[in-house]
C-alpha positions in Angstrom: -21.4 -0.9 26.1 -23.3 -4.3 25.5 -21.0 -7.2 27.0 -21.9 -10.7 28.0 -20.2 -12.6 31.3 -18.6 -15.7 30.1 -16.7 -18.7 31.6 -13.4 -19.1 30.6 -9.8 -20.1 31.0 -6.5 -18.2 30.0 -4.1 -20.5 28.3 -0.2 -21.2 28.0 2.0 -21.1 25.2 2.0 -24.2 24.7 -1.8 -25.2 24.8 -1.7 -21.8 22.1 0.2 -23.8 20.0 -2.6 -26.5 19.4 -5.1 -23.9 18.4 -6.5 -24.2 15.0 -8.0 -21.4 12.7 -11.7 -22.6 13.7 -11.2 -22.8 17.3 -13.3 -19.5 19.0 -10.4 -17.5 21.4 -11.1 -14.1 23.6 -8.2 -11.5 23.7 -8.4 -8.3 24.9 -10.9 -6.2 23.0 -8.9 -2.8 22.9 -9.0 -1.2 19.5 -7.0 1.6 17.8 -6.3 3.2 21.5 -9.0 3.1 22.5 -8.6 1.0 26.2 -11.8 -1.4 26.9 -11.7 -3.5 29.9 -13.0 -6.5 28.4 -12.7 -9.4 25.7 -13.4 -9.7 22.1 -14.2 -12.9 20.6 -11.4 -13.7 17.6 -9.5 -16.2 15.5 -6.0 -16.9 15.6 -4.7 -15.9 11.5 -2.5 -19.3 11.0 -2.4 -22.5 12.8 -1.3 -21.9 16.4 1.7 -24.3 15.0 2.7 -22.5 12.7 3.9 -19.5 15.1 7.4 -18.7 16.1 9.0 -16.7 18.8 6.1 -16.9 21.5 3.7 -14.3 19.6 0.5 -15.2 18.3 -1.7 -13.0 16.0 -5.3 -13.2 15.7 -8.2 -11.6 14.4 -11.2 -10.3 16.2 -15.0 -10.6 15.3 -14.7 -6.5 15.2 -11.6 -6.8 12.2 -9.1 -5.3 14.9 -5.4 -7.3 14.7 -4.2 -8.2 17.9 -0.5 -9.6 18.9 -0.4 -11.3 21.9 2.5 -13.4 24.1 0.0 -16.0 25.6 2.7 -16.1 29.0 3.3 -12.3 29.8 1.7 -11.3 32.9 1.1 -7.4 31.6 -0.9 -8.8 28.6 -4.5 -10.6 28.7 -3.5 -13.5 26.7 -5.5 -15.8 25.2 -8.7 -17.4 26.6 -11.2 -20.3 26.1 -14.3 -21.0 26.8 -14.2 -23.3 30.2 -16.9 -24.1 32.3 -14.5 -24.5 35.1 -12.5 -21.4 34.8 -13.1 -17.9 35.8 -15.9 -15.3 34.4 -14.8 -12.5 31.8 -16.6 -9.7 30.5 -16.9 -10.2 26.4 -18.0 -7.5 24.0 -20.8 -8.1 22.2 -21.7 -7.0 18.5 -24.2 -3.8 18.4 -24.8 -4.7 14.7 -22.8 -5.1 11.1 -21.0 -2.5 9.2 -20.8 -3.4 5.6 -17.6 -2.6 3.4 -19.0 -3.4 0.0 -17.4 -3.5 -3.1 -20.2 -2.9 -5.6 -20.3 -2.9 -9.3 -22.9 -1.3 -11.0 -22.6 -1.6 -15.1 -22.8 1.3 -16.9 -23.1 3.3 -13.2 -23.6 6.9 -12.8 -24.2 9.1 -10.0 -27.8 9.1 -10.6 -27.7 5.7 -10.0 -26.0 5.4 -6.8 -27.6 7.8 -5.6 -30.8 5.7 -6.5 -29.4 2.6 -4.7 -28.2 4.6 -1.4 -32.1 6.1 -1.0 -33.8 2.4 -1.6 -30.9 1.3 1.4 -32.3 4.3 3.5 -36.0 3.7 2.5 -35.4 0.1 3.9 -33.0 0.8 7.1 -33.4 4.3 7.9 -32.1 7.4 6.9 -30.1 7.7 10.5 -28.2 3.9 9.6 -27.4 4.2 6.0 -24.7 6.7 6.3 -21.9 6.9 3.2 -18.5 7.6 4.3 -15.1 7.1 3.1 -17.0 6.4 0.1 -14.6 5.8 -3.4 -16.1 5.8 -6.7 -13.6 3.8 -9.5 -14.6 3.8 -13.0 -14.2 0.5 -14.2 -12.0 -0.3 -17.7 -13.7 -1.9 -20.4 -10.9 -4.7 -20.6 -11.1 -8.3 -18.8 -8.2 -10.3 -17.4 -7.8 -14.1 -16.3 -6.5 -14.5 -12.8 -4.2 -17.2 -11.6 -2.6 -18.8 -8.7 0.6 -20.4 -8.7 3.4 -21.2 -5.6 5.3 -18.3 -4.5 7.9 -19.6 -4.0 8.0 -22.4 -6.8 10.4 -22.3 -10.0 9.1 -20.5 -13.2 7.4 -22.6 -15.2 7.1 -21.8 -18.8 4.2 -23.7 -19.7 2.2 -22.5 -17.0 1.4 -26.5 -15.9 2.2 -25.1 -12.0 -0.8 -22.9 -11.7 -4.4 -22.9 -11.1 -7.1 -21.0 -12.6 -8.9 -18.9 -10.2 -11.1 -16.5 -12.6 -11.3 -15.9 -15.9 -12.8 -12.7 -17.5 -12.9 -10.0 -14.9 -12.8 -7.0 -14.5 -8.7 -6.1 -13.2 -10.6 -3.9 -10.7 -12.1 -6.9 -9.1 -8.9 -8.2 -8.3 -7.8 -5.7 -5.9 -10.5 -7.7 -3.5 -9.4 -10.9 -3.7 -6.8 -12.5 -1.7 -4.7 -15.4 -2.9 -4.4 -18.6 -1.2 -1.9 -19.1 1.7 1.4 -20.0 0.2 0.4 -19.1 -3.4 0.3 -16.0 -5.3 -1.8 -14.0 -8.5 -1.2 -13.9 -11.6 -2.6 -11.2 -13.6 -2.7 -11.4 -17.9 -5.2 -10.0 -20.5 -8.1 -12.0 -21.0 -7.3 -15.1 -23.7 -11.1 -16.5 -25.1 -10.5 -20.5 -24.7 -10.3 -22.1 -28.1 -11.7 -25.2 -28.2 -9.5 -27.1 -30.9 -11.1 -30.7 -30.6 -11.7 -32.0 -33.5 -15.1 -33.0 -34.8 -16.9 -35.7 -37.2 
């Protein structure tokens, strides 16, 4: 297990609170059950404001979710870097695993498996490995994808929204995440007109 001693301090609730989404943290680095005396570095999800009851929620450099209550003794909280405060032990990254959501027109087997031995030719047959592995065939049919408040009124008219894509494949859209406060809107793909008139 590759970790790294670092400096830091644990903080309170209230200095929790004035964390932003860019500010670097270290909670505890357990993941799925599995117990690891040590730190992983993470991100809290919203704006350490924007938290109620005590419990924050951030994300770790690893993709695990972690809850925490920054004040309970029989939890690790939530630490800083602090040249003044005391050393942890932080996990350190071993390498990148890449979920990928790949399109490949016209795609057949022969052709993945064309791509996967050009990945193995370049990293090594023992690091390209293919699990949990799903194969969608894609629609021939486009969609336009839009945003509007998710909480705002209906608006006939559509003036409320914003374009986020136009033309895609629907199949895209499952990867896509709306903005905060906002959510998708999904119709068949309109071609744009352009009705100016002309000399």
């Amino acid at each position: 297990m590759n970790t790294e001693k670092v400096t830091a301090r644990r903080l309170t609730t209230e200095e929790a609170s004035e964390l932003g989404l860019q500010d670097g943290i270290f909670v505890s680095a357990e993941m799925d059950g599995l117990p690891l005396d040590c730190y992983s570095p993470a991100f809290l999800t919203k704006p350490g404001k924007n938290f109620e009851g005590g419990s924050f929620t951030a994300r770790t450099s690893f993709g695990e979710e972690v809850h925490i209550l920054p004040d309970n003794a029989e939890e690790r909280g939530i630490w800083v870097a602090d040249k003044t405060g005391e050393e942890i032990e932080v996990l350190q990254s071993a390498g990148i695993l890449l979920n990928l959501a790949l399109f490949v027109p016209d795609g057949s087997k022969e052709s993945l498996e064309l791509l996967y031995s050009a990945a193995r030719d370049a990293f090594g047959a023992g690091v390209v490995q293919r699990w949990s592995e799903e194969s969608v065939e894609v629609p021939d049919v486009k969609v336009d994808l839009y945003e509007e408040p998710a909480r705002g009124r209906k608006n006939a008219n559509g003036q409320n929204r914003d374009r986020r894509a136009l033309d895609i494949y629907p199949t895209r859209v499952r990867f896509l995440e709306p903005s905060d406060g906002w959510k998708f809107i999904v119709e068949p793909h309109k071609e744009i007109v352009d009705e100016t008139p002309t000399i």
